[in-house]
Each structure stands twice: as C-alpha cells, then as structure tokens.
C-alpha positions, -999 to 999 in steps of 0.1 A, spaced: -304 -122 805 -294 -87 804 -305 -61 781 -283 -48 761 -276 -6 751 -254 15 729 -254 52 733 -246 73 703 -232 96 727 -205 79 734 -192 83 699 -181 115 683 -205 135 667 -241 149 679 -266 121 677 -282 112 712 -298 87 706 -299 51 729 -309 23 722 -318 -5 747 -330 -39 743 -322 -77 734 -293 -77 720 -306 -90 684 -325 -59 683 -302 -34 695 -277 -49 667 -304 -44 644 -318 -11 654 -280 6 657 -274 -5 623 -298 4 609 -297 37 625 -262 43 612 -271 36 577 -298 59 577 -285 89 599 -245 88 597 -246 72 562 -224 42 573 -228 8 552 -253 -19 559 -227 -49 560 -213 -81 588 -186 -58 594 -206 -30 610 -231 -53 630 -201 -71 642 -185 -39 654 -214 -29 672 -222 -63 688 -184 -54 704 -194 -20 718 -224 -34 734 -226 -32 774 -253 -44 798 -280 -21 806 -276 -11 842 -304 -20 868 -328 2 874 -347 5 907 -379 24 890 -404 1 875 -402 7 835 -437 12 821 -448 -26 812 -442 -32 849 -471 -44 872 
C-alpha cells in the first residue's frame, strides 16, 4: 500500500510543511495541524476534505532512514 502525503504548499498561504505517511495518520496529522496553525475546525467535514486532496507518495530510489 502506498503512503500517502499532503503538502501545505500546495495551498495558498506560507506554511511548508508535508506530511507523509499511512493515510490514517496523514488525515490525522493534517488536521490537526490545520486546527492548530491556520485555525480551521476540527470536524468530519475537514478530515473528509483532506482525505480528497490526498496523493500517493512518489517512489523514491534512496533508502529512507529505517532502511537496512
């Protein structure tokens, strides 16, 4: 199964922040992280709008750090 990421970049404003991961957890994190830092509310709505700008985390051909 693919990770999944959101970018904050991709979205007006300055935040840079990425977040990769299950998808579970990305939903999670994201919300959370608009809550806290662009002040948007905690609710289904918002969780189900970022479950739809989800996209698969590309491949990448260097070992990430757990990697051995």
């Amino acid at each position: 199964m693919p990770r999944k990421i959101i970018d904050c970049r991709d979205f007006p404003g300055p935040c840079t922040l990425t977040i990769a991961g299950e998808e579970d957890e990305v939903v999670q994190a994201q919300t959370a992280h608009l809550a806290a830092v662009h002040e948007m509310a905690h609710t289904p709505e918002v969780r189900s709008y970022v479950r739809s700008v989800l996209r698969d985390e590309a491949l990448s051909t260097a070992p990430h750090a757990g990697a051995r």
